[in-house]
C-alpha positions, 0 to 999 in steps of 0.5 A, spaced: 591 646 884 584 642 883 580 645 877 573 643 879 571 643 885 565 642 888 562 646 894 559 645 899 552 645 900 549 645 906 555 647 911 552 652 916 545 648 915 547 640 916 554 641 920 557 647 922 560 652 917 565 654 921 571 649 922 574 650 928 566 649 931 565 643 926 572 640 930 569 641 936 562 638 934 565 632 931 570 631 937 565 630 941 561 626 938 567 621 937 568 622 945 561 620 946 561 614 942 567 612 945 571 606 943 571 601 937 567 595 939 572 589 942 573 583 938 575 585 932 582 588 933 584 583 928 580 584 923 580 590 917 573 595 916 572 595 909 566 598 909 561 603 914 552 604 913 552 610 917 545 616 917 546 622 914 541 627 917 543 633 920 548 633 925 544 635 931 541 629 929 544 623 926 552 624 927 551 622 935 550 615 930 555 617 925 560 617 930 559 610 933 561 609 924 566 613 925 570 610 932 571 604 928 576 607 923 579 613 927 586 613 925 586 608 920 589 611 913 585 609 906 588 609 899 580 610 896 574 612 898 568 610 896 561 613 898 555 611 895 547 613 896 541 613 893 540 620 889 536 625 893 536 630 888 536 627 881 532 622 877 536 619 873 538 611 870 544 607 873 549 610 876 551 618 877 559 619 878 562 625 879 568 629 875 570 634 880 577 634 881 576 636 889 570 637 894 571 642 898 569 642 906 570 647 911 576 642 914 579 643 906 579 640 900 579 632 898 581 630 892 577 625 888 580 619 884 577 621 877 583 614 873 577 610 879 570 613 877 573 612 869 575 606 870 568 604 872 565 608 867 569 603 862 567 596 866 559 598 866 556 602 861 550 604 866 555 608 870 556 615 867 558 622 870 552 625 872 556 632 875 549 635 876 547 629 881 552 632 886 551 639 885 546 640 891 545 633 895 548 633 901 547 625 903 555 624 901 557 631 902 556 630 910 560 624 911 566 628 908 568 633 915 568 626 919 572 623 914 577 629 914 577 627 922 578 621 923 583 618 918 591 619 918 594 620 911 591 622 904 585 619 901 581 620 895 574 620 894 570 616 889 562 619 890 557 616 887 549 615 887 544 611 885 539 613 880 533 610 883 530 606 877 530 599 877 534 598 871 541 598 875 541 593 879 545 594 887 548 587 885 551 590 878 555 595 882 557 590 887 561 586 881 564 592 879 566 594 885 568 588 887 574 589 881 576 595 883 576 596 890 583 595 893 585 591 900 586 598 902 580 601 900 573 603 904 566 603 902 562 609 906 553 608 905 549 614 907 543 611 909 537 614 914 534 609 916 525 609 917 522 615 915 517 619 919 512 614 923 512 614 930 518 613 934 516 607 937 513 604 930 521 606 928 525 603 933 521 596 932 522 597 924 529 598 925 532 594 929 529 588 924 532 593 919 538 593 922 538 584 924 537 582 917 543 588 914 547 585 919 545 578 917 547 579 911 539 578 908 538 582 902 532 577 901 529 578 908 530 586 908 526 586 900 521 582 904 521 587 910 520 592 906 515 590 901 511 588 908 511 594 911 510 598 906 503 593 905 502 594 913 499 601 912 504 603 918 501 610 920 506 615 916 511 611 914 515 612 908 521 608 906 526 603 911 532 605 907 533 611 903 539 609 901 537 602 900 540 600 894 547 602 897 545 598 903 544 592 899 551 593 895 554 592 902 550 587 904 552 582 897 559 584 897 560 582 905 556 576 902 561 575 897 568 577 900 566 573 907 566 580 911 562 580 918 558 585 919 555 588 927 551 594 928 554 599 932 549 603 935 542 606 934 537 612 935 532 616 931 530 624 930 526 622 937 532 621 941 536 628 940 534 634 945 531 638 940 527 631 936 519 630 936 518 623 937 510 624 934 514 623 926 522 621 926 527 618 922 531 612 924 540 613 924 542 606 924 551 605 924 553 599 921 561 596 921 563 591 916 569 587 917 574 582 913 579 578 917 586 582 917 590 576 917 594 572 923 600 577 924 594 583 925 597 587 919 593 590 914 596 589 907 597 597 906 602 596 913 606 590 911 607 595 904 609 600 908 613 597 913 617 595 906 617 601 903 620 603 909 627 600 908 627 600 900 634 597 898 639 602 895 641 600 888 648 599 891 645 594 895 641 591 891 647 590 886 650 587 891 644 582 892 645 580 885 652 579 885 652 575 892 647 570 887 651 570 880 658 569 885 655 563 888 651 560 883 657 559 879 662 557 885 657 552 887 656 549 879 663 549 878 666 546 884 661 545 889 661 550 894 658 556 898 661 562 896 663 565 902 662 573 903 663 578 909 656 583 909 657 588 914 651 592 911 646 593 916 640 592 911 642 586 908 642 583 915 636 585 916 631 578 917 627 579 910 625 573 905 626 573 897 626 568 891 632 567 886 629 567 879 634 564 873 632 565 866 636 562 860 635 566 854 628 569 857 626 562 859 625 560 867 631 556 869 629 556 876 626 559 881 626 557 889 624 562 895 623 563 903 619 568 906 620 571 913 621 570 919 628 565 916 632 567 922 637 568 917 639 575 915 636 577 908 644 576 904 644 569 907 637 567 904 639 570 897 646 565 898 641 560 899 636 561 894 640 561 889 644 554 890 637 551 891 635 555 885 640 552 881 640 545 883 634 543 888 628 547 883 624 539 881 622 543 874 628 543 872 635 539 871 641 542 875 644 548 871 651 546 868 658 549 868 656 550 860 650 554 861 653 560 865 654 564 861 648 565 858 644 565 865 641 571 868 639 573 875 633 576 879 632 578 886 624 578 890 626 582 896 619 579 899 614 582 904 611 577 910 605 574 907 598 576 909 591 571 910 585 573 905 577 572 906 576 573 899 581 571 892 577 576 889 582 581 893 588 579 889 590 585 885 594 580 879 601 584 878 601 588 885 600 581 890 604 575 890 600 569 893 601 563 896 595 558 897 596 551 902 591 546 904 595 541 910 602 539 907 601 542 901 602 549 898 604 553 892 606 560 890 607 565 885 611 572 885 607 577 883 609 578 876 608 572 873 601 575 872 604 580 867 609 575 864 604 570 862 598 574 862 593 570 865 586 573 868 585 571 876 582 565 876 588 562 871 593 564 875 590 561 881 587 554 877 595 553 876 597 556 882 592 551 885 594 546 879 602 546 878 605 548 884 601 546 890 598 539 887 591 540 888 584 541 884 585 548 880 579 550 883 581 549 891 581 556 891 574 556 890 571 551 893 574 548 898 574 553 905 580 549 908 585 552 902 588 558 906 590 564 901 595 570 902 598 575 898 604 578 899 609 584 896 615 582 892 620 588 890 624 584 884 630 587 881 635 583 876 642 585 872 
């Protein structure tokens, strides 16, 4: 059971405190936004910009972000703004162990925020900044609503001085958030000016945050700010985790697309003599050519995990063969009824000698061969057909041991940055060539991402060791292994 948890603070003022009521308004708010903007069926959403006002308000908005994630599932969470209650340098964590919400509890990812704290020393828990700020705590019941599964949460608050810059976060950011992760920024958006002054002022706010200008949105608001406009406030007041978007779909290659656009004026109950802007804003990353997320293809994996029988038997088709066909030539033959192991999956066989590589050869799926043939096969090409190496020998079985990688269908990625070293295996190819590791070479050598991709690049696909880097042509995918050995 969580220990801290932090409270509600503007249930029954912001958004219903009743739960069955809060369901109904955010169900109607989802119905009336309808559903997700077509074209991007194919593509991940990796990060939403919606407003955070009160619901009577904003969340007609919010929901149009929130279409675009309904039943989709997330490991983490991240939700950041710009502190509305606190001044402080760089950025405020929290160290709760679950906020609470009408709609129940969501548990934070405290391992997460740690390890940010421990990449930058600018970010720090600050508890007392989420005390009693509301601009991350509103987007939480429409989280609970739409997503399927389990998440945490990682909340997190610029401190509004300059010190900290929203391109430090972005680095960090960058490292730990993982292909199955989302970045939720709270922002409203023109404060207070009149509504036709705010819709023209948003919809240029809007065209650069989706054209991915910061340089042009920086000068968009110094020129307001200069214009003297009747009231007007601010543009973006969370502007510094807008721009943190903004520079990791820069960085990452997402696209982004507004999603909708109203003001304070809009609502039944609004004034259109002083308005604030709610603008909904999707960032998007290419999901791959099989249409599959990388949590889905892990899943789909996981879903059929070997037993350890079956593993053995794997092993035991491997050992049998390799040693058959070096000693007489020939295929083992083996009579597998096992429905798994007749599954269409693809592997690698690794050989070690005295805790050397000996050989290592694989096939991804689709094979048309059931998984048990394909380790048959590997292991004959592992032995004899890996150009590193000489054929095994009769006089070297004794010593030699053996691995199965059960693979899973390889992914295409916008970004290297995506690859968690020890978790992806990936594959890099250009035309003819290409080259792959399994995930754990990473921990095996200890190479950092960028070693491993140059030698990657370099060693096993024969091009430049910074192909991965530069050349736009170079297709990058990860894939899961389950490896066992004997």
């Amino acid at each position: 059971m969580p220990k801290k948890i932090r409270q509600p603070s503007v249930a029954g003022s912001f958004y219903p405190a009743d739960a069955d009521r809060l369901k109904l308004k955010i169900n109607g708010y989802l119905q009336e936004a309808g559903t997700p903007l077509p074209g991007h069926e194919q593509e991940a959403v990796r990060a939403i910009m919606v407003p955070h006002a009160g619901y009577d308000y904003s969340a007609p908005v919010a929901a149009y972000g929130y279409r675009e994630i309904k039943g989709r599932s997330y490991d983490n969470v991240f939700l950041i703004c710009n502190s509305h209650s606190e001044f402080f340098e760089g950025i405020a964590l929290d160290d709760s162990d679950a906020w609470q919400t009408p709609l129940g509890l969501v548990a934070l990812n405290k391992e997460l925020a740690a390890k940010m704290a421990g990449m930058d020393s600018a970010i720090k828990f600050i508890p007392e900044a989420h005390l009693h700020d509301h601009t991350l705590e509103v987007q939480l019941p429409f989280l609970q609503s739409v997503l399927e599964g389990g998440f945490r949460i990682v909340p997190m608050f610029f401190g509004n001085r300059q010190e900290y810059g929203y391109a430090q976060l972005a680095n960090v950011l960058e490292a730990v958030m993982g292909e199955n992760d989302l970045l939720v920024v709270s922002s409203d958006m023109s404060h207070y000016p009149s509504y036709e002054d705010a819709n023209r002022l948003d919809r240029e706010t809007l065209r650069l945050v989706s054209s991915l200008d910061i340089a042009g949105l920086e000068k968009h608001a110094a020129d307001t700010e200069a214009a003297g406009i009747p009231d007007e406030d601010t543009l973006l007041c969370g502007i510094d985790g807008v721009k943190t978007a903004m520079q990791m779909a820069g960085d990452k290659n997402w696209t982004a697309e507004i999603l909708h656009y109203a003001n304070s004026g809009d609502a039944e109950i609004g004034d259109k003599g002083r308005v604030v802007g709610y603008g909904a804003v999707a960032f998007y990353s290419d999901r791959g050519p099989d249409n599959r997320s990388m949590r889905e293809t892990e899943a789909a994996a996981e879903q059929g995990e070997l037993s350890e029988n079956q593993k053995a038997v794997l092993l035991k088709i491997a050992k049998e063969t390799v040693e058959s066909y070096v000693k007489n030539g020939k295929v083992a033959e083996f009579d597998i009824t096992d429905e798994r192991l007749n599954e269409q999956e693809g592997a690698f066989v690794t050989l070690t000698k005295n805790g050397d590589l000996r050989g290592c050869i694989g096939r991804f799926a689709p094979t048309g061969l059931p998984l048990w043939q394909v380790v048959r096969e590997m292991a004959v090409a592992a032995a004899s057909a890996d150009h590193r190496f000489q054929p095994v020998k009769e006089k070297e079985l004794a010593d030699i041991e053996y691995e199965v990688s059960v693979l899973s269908v390889p992914v295409k990625i916008a970004s290297w940055q995506d690859i968690v070293l020890g978790t992806h295996g990936v594959v890099v190819r250009k035309g003819g060539q290409s080259g792959v590791f399994l995930p754990q070479v990473a921990s095996e050598t200890g190479w950092d991402k960028e070693e491993f991709l140059s030698q990657l690049c370099w060693q096993k696909a024969g091009l430049p060791p910074n192909c991965y880097k530069n050349d736009k042509e170079v297709e990058i995918l990860v894939f899961t292994a389950k490896a066992f050995h004997d």
